[in-house]
N, C-alpha and C positions, 0 to 999 in steps of 0.2 A: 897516249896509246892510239894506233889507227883508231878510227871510229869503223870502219867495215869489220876492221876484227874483232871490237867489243859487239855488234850486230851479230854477226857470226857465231859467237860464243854464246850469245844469247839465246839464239837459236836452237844450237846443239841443246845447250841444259833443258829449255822446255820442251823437246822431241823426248830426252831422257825421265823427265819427271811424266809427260804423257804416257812413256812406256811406263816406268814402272806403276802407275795409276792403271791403265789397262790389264799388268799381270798381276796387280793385286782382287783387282775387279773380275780378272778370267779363275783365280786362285777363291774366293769368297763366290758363294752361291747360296739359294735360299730351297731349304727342305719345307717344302709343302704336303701335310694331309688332312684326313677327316678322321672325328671319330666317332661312332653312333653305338648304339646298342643294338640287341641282340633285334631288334622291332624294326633296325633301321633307321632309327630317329637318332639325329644329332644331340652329343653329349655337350652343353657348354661347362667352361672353366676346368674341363676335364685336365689332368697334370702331364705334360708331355717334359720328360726327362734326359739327360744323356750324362749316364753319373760318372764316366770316366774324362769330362769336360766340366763336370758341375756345375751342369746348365738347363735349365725350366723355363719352361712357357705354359702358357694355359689355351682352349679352346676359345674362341668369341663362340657368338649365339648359336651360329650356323655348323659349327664343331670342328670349325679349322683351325689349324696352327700353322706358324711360322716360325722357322729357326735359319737364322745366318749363318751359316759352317762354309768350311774349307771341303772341297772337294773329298769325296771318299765315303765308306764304309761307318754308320754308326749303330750301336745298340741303345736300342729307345725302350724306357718302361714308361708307359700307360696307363694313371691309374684314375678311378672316380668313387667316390665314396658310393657303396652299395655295388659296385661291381669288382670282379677277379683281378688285379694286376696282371696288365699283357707287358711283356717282354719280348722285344722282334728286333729285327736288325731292318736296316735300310739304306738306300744307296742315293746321295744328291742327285742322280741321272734318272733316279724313278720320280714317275707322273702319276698323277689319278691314284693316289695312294691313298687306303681308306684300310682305317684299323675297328675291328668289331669287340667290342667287351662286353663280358658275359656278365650277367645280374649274375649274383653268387646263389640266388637259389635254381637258377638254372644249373652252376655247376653240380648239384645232385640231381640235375631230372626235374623238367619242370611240373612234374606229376607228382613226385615226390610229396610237396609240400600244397601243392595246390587246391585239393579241397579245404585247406584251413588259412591259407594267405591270399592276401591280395595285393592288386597290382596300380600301379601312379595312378589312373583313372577312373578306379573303381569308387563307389558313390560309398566311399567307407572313412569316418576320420582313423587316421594309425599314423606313425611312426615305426621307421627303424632305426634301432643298433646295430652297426657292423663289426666285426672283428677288432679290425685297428681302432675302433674306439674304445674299446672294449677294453684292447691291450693297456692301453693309456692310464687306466687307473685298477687295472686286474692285480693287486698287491695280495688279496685274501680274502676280502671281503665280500660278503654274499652275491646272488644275481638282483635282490630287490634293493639293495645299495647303491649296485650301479647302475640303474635306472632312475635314480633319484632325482636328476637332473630330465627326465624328461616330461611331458605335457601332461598335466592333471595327476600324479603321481606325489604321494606321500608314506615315505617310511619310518620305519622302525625297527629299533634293536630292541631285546631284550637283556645282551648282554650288558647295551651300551656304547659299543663300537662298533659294529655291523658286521661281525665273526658271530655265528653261532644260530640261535636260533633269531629269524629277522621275518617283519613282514609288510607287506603292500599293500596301500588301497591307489584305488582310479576314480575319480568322480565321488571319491567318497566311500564305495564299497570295497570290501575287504578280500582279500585272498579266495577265500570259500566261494565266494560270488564272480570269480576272476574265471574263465576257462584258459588251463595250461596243458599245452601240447609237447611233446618231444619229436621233431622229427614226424608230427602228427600223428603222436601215440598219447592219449591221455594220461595227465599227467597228476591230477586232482587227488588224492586219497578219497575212496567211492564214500566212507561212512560219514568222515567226518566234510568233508569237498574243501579242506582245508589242502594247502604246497608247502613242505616243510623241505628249504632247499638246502638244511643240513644236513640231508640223509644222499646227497648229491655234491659235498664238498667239491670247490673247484672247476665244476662244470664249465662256469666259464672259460677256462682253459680250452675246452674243447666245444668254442662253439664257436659257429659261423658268423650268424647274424639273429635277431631277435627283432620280431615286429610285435607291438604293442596294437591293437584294434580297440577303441574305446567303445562305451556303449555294448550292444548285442554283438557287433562285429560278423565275421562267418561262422563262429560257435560251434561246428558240423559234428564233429566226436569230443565223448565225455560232457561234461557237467555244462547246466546252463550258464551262459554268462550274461551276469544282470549289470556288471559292470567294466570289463572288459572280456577281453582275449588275448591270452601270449603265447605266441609259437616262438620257441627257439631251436633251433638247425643246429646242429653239431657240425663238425668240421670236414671238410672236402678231405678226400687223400690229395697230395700232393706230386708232382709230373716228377719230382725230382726226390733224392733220397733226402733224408737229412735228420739230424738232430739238433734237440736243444736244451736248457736247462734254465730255471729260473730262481733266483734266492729273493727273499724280502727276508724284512724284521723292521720292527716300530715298536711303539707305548705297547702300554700293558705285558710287555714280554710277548710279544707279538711274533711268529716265525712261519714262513711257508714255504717249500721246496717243492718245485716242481721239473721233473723228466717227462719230455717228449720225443719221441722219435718215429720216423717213418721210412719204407721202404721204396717211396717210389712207383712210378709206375714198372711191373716186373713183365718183361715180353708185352709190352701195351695191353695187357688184361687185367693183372692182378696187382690188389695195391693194398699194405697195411699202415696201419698207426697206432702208437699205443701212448698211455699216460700214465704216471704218478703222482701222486701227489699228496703231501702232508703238509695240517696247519696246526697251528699251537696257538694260546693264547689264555692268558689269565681274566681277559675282560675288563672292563672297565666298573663295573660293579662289583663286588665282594665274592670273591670264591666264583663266579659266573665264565669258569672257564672251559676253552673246548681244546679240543683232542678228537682234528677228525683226519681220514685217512680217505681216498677216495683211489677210484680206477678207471681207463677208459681204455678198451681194445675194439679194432676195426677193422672189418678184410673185405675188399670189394672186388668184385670180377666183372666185368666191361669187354661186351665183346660184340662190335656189329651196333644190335639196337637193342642188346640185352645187358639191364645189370644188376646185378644181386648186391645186396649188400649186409654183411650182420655185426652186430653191435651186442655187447656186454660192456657194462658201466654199473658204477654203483660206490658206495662207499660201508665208511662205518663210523659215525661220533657218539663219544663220550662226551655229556656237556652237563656242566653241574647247574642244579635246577635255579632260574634266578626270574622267576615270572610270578611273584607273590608282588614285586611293586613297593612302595614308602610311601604312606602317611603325608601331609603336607606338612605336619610338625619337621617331621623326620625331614625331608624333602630338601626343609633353611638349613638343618643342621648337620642331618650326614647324608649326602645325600647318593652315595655307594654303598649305605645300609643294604643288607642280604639277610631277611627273616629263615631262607631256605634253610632245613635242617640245623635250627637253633634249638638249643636245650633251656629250659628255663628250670629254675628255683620255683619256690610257693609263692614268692609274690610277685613272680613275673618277671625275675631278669633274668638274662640273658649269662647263662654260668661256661657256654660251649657251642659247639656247633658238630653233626653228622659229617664225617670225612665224606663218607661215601653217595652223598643227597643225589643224585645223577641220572638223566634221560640215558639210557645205554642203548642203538637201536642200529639196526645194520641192514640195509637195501643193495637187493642188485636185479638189474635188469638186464633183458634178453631179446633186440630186436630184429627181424629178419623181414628185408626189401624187398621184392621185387618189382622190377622196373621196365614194362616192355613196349618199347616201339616199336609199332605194326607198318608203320607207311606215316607220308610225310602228313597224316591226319586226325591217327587214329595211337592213342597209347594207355597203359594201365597200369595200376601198382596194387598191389597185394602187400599184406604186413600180417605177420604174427610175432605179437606181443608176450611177455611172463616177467611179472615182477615180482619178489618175493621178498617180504620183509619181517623181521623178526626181533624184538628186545624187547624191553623192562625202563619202568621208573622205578626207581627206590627211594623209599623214603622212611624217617625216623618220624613216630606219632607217640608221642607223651599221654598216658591217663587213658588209652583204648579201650572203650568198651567189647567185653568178651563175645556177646553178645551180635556188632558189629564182622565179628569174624569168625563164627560159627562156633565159639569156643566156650566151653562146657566150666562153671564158676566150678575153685575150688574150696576148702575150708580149710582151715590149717588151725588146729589150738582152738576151734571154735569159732573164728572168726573166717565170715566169707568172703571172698574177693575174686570181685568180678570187673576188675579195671586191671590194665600193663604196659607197658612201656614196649613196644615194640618194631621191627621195623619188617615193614611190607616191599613187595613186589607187584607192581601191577603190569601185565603183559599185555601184549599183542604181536599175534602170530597170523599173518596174512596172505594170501596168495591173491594176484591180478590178470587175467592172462585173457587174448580174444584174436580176434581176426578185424581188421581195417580195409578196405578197397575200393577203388574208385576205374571210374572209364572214362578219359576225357576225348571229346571231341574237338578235333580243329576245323573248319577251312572257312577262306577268304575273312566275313565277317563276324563266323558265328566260335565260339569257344563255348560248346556245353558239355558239363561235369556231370556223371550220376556216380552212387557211390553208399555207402554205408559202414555200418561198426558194429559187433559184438561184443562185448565183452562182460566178463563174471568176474564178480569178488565174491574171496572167499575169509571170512574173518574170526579170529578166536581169540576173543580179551577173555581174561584169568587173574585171579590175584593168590597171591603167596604170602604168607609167614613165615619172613626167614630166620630173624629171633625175635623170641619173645622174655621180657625178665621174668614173667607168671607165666609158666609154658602151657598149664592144663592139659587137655589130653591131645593137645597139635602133634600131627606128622610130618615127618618132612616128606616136601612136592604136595602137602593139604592144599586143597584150593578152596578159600572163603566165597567166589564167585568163579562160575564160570557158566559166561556169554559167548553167545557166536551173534555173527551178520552175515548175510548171504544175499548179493544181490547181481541180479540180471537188468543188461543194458543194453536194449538195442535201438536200432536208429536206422533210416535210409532217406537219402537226400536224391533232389536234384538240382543243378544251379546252371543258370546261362548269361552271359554276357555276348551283348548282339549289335555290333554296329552297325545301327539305320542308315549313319552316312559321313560325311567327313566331320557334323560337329555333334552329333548326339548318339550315346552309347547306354542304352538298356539293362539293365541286371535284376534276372529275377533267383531265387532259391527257396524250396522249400523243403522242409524237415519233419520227418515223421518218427516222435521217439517214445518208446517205451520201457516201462523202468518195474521192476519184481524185486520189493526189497521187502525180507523178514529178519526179523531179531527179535532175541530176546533179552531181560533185562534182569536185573533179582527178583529169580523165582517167580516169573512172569513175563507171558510174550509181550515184546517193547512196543514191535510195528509188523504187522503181515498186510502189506496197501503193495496197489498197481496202481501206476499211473500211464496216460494215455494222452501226449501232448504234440499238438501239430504248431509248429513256427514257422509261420510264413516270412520270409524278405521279397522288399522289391527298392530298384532305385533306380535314378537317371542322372547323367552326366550331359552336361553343353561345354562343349570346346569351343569358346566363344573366339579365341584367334591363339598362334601360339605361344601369349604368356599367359590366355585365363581360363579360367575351366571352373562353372559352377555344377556342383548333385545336390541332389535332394534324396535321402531317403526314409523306407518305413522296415522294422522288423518287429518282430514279437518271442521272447522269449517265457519258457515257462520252466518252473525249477521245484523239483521236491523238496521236503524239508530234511535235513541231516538228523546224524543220530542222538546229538546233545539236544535238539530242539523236542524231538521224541520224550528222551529223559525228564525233561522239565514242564509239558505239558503237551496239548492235544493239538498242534500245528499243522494249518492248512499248506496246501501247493501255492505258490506264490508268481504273479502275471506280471508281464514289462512291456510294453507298446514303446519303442524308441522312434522317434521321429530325429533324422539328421539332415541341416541344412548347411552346406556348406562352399567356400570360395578358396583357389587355389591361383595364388598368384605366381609365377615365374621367369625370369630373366638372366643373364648372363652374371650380374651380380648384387642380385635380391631373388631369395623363394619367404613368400607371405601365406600361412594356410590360417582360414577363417572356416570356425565351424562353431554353427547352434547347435543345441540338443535339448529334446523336451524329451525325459524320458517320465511316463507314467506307469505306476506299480499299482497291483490290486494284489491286498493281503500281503504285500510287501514284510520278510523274515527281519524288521531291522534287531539292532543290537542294543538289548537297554541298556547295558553300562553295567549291569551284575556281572557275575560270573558265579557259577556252583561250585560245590566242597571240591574237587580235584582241580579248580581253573580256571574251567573249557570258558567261555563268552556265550551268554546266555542271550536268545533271539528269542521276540515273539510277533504275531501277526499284529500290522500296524490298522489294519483298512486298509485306504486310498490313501496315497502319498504320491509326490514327483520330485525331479531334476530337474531343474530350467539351468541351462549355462550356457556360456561362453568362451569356447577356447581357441589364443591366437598362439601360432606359435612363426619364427622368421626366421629368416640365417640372410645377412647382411655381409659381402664381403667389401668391405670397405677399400682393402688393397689386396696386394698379394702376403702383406704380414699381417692384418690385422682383421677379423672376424667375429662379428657379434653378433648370438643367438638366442635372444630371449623368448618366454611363453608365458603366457598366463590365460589362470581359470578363472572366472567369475559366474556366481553359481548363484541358485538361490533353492535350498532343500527344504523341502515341507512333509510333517503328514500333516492329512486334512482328517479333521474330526477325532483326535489323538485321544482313547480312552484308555484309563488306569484301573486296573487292579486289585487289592490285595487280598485276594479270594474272597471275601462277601462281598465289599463296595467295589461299583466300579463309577469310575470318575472321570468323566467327559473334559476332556484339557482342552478341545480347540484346534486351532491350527500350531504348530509348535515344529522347531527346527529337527532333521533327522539326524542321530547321533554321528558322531564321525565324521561329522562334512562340512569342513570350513568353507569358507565363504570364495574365500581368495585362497589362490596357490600359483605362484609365477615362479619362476627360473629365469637363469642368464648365464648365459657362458660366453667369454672374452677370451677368444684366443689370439695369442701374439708367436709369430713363426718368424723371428728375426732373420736368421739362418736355416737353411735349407733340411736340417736335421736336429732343428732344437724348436719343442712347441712347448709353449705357457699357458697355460688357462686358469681364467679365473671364474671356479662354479658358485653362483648365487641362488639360494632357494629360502622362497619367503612362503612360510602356511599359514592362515589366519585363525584365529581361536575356532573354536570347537566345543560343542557337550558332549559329552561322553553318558547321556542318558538322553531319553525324547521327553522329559517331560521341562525340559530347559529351568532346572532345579541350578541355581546358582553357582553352588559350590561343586556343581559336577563341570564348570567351565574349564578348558585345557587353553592354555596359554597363547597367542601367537608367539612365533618366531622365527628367526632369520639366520640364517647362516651361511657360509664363504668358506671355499676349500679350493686351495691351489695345488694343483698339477703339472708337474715338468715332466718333462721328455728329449732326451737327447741321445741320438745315435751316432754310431760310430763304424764304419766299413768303407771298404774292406780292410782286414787285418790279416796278418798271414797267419793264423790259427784258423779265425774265427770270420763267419761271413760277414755278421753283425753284433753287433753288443750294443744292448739299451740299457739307460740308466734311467730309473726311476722315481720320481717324488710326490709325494703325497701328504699333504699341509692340512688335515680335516679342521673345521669349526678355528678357521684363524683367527677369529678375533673372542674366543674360548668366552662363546652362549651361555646362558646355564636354562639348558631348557630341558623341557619332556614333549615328548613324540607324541606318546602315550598314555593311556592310564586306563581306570576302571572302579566301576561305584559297588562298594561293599556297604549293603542297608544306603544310610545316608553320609558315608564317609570316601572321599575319592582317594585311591589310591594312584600314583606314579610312575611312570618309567621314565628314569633320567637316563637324560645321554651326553657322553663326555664331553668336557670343554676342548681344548687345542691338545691334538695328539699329531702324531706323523708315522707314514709307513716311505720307506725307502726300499729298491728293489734294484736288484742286474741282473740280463739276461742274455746270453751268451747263444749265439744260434753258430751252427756247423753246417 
C-alpha cells in the first residue's frame, strides 16, 4: 500500500477520534455547589442526590460538591442529618450555586422550641434524634426504647419488650428527675414528676426530632431536671399533600397499624395532618399485655410573619398490671412468672389468676401556638396548654381487711367477719392546663431570650369497691378514699447567648421558680409547702479553629419532693450544682464530643430500692452525694458504606456520709455507691449502606452492674449486661401506586441475654424485671 495513503489515513482517524473526545468532552460537564445551613456555615458530607440517575455525592469540609453530568436540567435532593430535605432543580450552566437547609426545628419557628433547646455551640452536653432515625426502628416500641442507643442512657420494660409501660434513666437518674417537654409544653405528671409514655401510644410517629440535654440542661418550664432534659418536636406540616400507612407485627403477638395523612400547604397558609394509631401486644411477660390506641391532629396557619398553630393528641391504654417483678428463685426458673392478680389456695399456691388486673387510663392534650415575627430582630411565642386525664387500676385483693375500706364487720350465726375478697378501683382524675411564653431577641451578636410559665394541676385520686364476696354495708360509687392535689407553678427566665468575637461565645440564664402544692392523704393533709427557688446557669464556648470548640459550664437546679416521698415520710427540697467541662471535635469524616460532669446534690431524693403497698419506688433524703463522669460519644465515617458510632459513660456515683434508718437506729454506712448508677454504659452502632437505599445497623449496649438499694447490701446487686439488635431498612421508589415503600426489620437481643434492666428490694429480698431473649418486629410502609 502507498505509504502517503496509510499517512493519510492516519491522519484522518486521529482528527476523528480528537473530535469525537472533544464532543464528548463539550457533552459531559461538572455541576458545582455549596451547601450551608440556615447560619450560613458550611454543611460537610451533606448527601447531594439525583435519584432519576441514581447518583450521590457528599459535601468536602468547605460544603462543596461535585457531580459529572451531561449537559441539562436536573432534580437534586439535599439532605443532612438534623436538617429538612431540600429538593430543587438545577441547570449545568448555573454558577455560584448555593443551597440553604433548614435545622428542622427552625421549620416550626425558631422560637418555637427555643427557650428549652439548644444549639451546636451552646456550652451544653445533648444529643439529637431526627425523624429518619427514628423511622428506622419506630415498629411499636416506646420513645425511651428508642433512645436506648444514645449517650448515658439506660432502659427498661416492664412488659419485657419495650411496648407498654417502659422507663429511662440519664446519668443514672430516673424519669421523675428527667425534665420532659412537648413542643415546650411540660410534659412531667406535676404529682408524681413521673412520664409515662403509654398514655401517648405512638408519638413517635408524629415527631420531629428529640434533643436529649444531660445534666441541668436548659430545664426553663416544668419540673427540675437533676438529670437530664428531653424536648421532643412533633412533626412539620408538609409543602406537599400526602398520605401514608404503616403495618408491623413480631413476638409476643405483637401488631401496630399506623395512618397518616396530610393536606398540604392549602392557598400557602393553611396546612393540616392527622394520625392513627393502634398497637397490640401480649408482652413478653405473662399476661403483661397492651391495648393502646392513640391520635394526633394538626392545623396550622402561616401567613407573612404569623403562625398559629393547634394541636390535640392523646391516646388511651389498657395494659395488664405486670410491675410486681420475680424473686431470684423464680428469676433461674420461670422467668415470665406474672404474680399480678394471682389467686392463691391456704397455703400459698397459685389456683388462678384476675382476668381483669389492668392500668385503664386515657390522656388527651390541647395545644395552641402562637408564633410572631415583628422584624428581622425581634419575635415571640405564646402557648396555651390543657391536659386532661382520667382512669383506674384494678385490681383483685384476697383476705381484705374491712376495716381497710371503711367497711362496717358483719355477723352471720354468731360469728364475725371482718376480712373479703374483693376487687378495687383506685382512680385518678386530673386536669393540667397554663400559659407558656417567651420574647427573643436577635441582632448581630447578641440572641437574648426572656420568657416564663404558669401552670396548675388539678388532681383527684379515689378508690372504689367494685366487688366484694362479704359485701357489708358498701355502696356502689362508695369511695374508701378520696384525695386531691392541687398545685401552682410558676417560673420566669432570662437567657442570653453573646458572641464576644469570632472564637468565644458567653451564655448566661437565670430562672426564678415557684411552686404551691397542697394534698391531702387518709384523713389527713399530706403536704401544704411553697417553695421558692432561683437557678442560676452560666457558660463559655472557644472555638479554637474550625474543627474544635471547647465549654465549660456551671447550673444549679433545685427540685421539690413528689407526692410518694410525702407518703412515706417528711422529705426535704433537694440541690444539684452541675459543673460541665467539655470538647467537641469536628471534621468532614469524624464528629468526637468529650464531656466531664461533676455534678454535686445536697439532700439528694435517691431511690432506696423499696417500694410501698401499691408499687410507687420509694425515695429518701441522701445528705451530700455526687456524679463524677465521663462521657464520649463519635460518629466515624469510615466510607461512604460504612459508619461507626460508639459512646460510652464512665462514672463514679457516691453518697458521702450515707445514714440508715429503721425508725429508732440510725446507722452511719459511709461513703457507698448511689442506687441505679452503673459504673459503665457504652453503645455502638455500625451501620452498613451497601446500596443507595438499603441501611444495616448493628445496635450494641453494654450497662454495668448496679445496686438497687444505697446501702450496697449484696444481694440488692443487678447484673451487668450486653446486648445487640440488628436493623434493616430498605426502600423502594418510585412505583406507580406508591411514592415509597419501606421495609422494615428489627432483630432485638440477637444473641438471646437472659438479663434484667431492673428490679427492686422488698425488706431484704430483690425482686426482677426480665427482659426478653431474641424477639423480632418486621414492618412496611407504604407512602402516597
Amino acid at each position: 500500500m502507498n505509504l502517503n495513503l496509510i499517512i493519510q489515513r492516519q491522519k484522518i482517524s486521529v482528527f476523528f477520534l480528537f473530535l469525537l473526545m472533544e464532543l464528548s468532552i463539550q457533552a459531559q460537564t461538572i455541576l458545582t455547589g455549596k451547601v450551608l445551613n440556615q447560619n450560613k456555615e458550611p454543611l460537610s458530607r451533606a448527601s447531594v442526590s439525583i435519584k432519576e440517575l441514581n447518583k450521590t455525592t457528599v459535601t468536602d469540609n468547605n460544603g462543596i460538591f461535585e457531580l459529572n453530568l451531561a449537559e441539562g436540567n436536573y432534580s437534586l435532593e439535599i439532605s443532612y442529618v438534623g436538617y429538612t430535605t431540600l429538593s430543587t432543580t438545577a441547570n449545568t450552566k448555573d454558577t455560584n450555586l448555593i443551597f440553604t437547609l433548614q435545622d428542622e426545628m427552625h421549620q416550626l419557628e425558631e422560637v418555637f422550641v427555643s427557650a428549652v433547646r439548644v444549639k451546636e455551640n451552646t456550652p451544653i452536653s445533648y444529643s439529637n434524634l431526627n425523624k429518619k432515625e427514628i423511622a428506622k426502628r419506630n415498629l411499636g416500641q416506646d420513645i425511651p426504647i428508642l433512645m436506648n442507643y444514645m449517650p448515658s442512657v439506660v432502659t427498661t420494660s416492664d412488659a419485657g419488650a419495650g411496648i407498654g409501660y417502659t422507663g429511662i434513666r440519664v446519668r443514672g437518674s430516673d424519669a421523675s428527675r428527667t425534665n420532659v417537654t412537648i413542643n415546650g409544653i411540660p410534659y412531667n405528671d406535676s404529682e408524681s414528676q413521673g412520664v409515662y409514655w403509654v398514655n401517648v401510644n405512638d408519638i413517635a410517629s408524629s415527631t420531629q426530632s428529640i434533643q436529649l440535654q444531660r445534666g441541668v440542661g436548659t430545664s426553663t418550664n416544668g419540673a427540675g431536671a437533676f438529670g437530664a432534659s428531653l424536648n421532643l418536636l412533633t412533626d412539620n406540616g408538609a409543602n406537599e399533600a400526602f398520605a401514608e400507612t404503616s403495618a408491623s407485627t413480631g413476638s409476643f403477638n405483637t401488631q401496630k397499624v399506623t395512618a397518616k395523612l396530610g393536606t398540604g400547604l392549602i392557598n400557602n397558609r393553611f396546612n393540616f395532618t392527622a394520625r392513627l394509631s393502634k398497637t397490640t401486644s401480649d408482652g413478653y411477660i405473662d399476661r403483661a399485655s397492651s391495648d393502646l390506641t392513640s391520635y394526633f391532629l394538626q392545623g396550622s396557619y402561616q401567613y407573612k410573619n404569623t403562625l398559629i398553630k393547634a394541636l390535640v393528641f392523646g391516646g388511651h391504654e389498657i395494659t395488664y398490671q405486670a410491675w410486681n417483678g420475680i424473686d431470684a428463685a423464680t428469676l433461674k426458673t420461670d422467668r415470665t412468672f406474672n404474680s399480678a392478680g394471682a389467686k392463691y389456695d391456704s397455703n400459698w399456691n397459685v389456683t388462678g389468676y384476675y382476668d381483669n388486673e389492668v392500668d385503664d387510663y386515657e390522656q388527651d392534650h390541647i395545644q395552641l401556638h402562637w408564633n410572631q415575627k415583628y422584624n428581622n430582630n425581634l419575635s415571640s411565642n405564646i402557648a396555651l396548654h390543657y391536659t386532661s386525664g382520667k382512669g383506674f387500676y384494678e385490681q383483685y385483693k384476697q383476705g381484705a381487711d374491712f376495716s381497710d375500706y371503711n367497711l362496717t364487720p358483719i355477723t352471720i350465726e354468731n360469728t364475725t367477719i371482718n376480712t373479703t375478697d374483693l376487687v378495687r378501683r383506685k382512680w385518678l382524675n386530673n386536669d393540667f392546663y397554663g400559659i407558656t411564653y417567651s420574647l427573643n431577641y436577635k441582632k448581630e451578636n447578641l440572641d437574648f431570650l426572656v420568657g416564663g410559665a404558669l401552670n396548675e394541676y388539678k388532681g383527684d385520686h379515689f378508690g372504689e369497691v367494685v366487688w366484694a364476696r362479704n359485701a357489708s354495708d358498701n355502696e356502689i360509687r362508695d369511695r374508701y378514699y378520696d384525695d386531691y392535689g392541687d398545685k401552682i407553678d410558676f417560673n420566669m427566665y432570662a437567657k442570653a447567648t453573646y458572641k464576644l468575637n469570632n472564637q468565644f461565645l458567653l451564655y448566661g440564664d437565670l430562672q426564678y421558680r415557684t411552686i404551691n402544692y397542697k394534698a391531702n392523704g387518709v384523713q389527713a393533709t399530706l403536704v401544704d409547702d411553697t417553695f421558692n427557688f432561683f437557678n442560676p446557669k452560666a457558660g463559655i464556648t472557644y472555638l479554637a479553629d474550625g474543627n474544635n470548640s471547647i465549654y465549660a459550664s456551671y447550673a444549679r437546679a433545685n427540685k421539690e419532693p413528689n407526692r410518694t416521698d410525702y407518703e412515706n415520710g417528711n422529705p426535704k427540697p433537694e440541690q444539684l450544682d452541675d459543673f460541665e467541662l467539655g470538647w467537641r471535635y469536628k471534621t468532614g469524616k469524624s464528629k468526637i464530643n468529650t464531656n466531664f460532669y461533676y455534678m454535686f446534690y445536697t439532700d439528694q431524693l435517691t431511690l432506696t430500692g423499696q417500694v410501698d403497698n401499691i408499687g410507687s419506688p420509694i425515695r429518701a433524703n441522701s445528705g451530700k452525694s455526687y456524679r463524677l463522669g465521663m462521657e464520649v460519644d463519635a460518629s466515624f465515617y469510615i466510607s461512604k458504606y460504612l459508619t461507626i458510632a460508639p459512646n460510652i459513660t464512665l462514672s463514679r456515683n457516691r453518697n458521702v456520709d450515707f445514714k440508715e434508718t429503721d425508725g429508732t437506729t440510725i446507722t452511719n454506712l459511709g461513703d457507698t455507691e448511689i442506687s441505679y448508677s452503673p459504673n459503665i454504659v457504652a453503645g455502638n452502632k455500625i451501620v452498613v449502606t451497601p446500596v443507595e437505599n438499603l441501611y444495616v445497623g448493628l445496635l450494641s449496649k453494654f450497662v454495668g452492674s448496679q445496686y438497687m438499694s444505697n446501702t450496697e447490701f449484696k444481694d440488692s446487686k443487678l447484673k451487668h449486661y450486653f446486648i445487640n439488635d440488628l436493623n434493616i431498612n430498605y426502600s423502594i421508589y418510585p412505583t406507580v401506586t406508591f411514592k415509597e415503600i419501606t421495609l422494615t426489620g428489627l432483630v432485638n437481643n440477637i444473641f438471646d441475654v437472659a438479663y434484667s434492666s431492673n428490679g427492686y428490694m422488698w425488706g431484704t429480698t430483690p425482686y426482677y424485671f426480665a427482659q426478653a431473649g431474641t424477639n423480632f418486629l418486621v414492618g412496611v410502609t407504604f407512602k402516597f
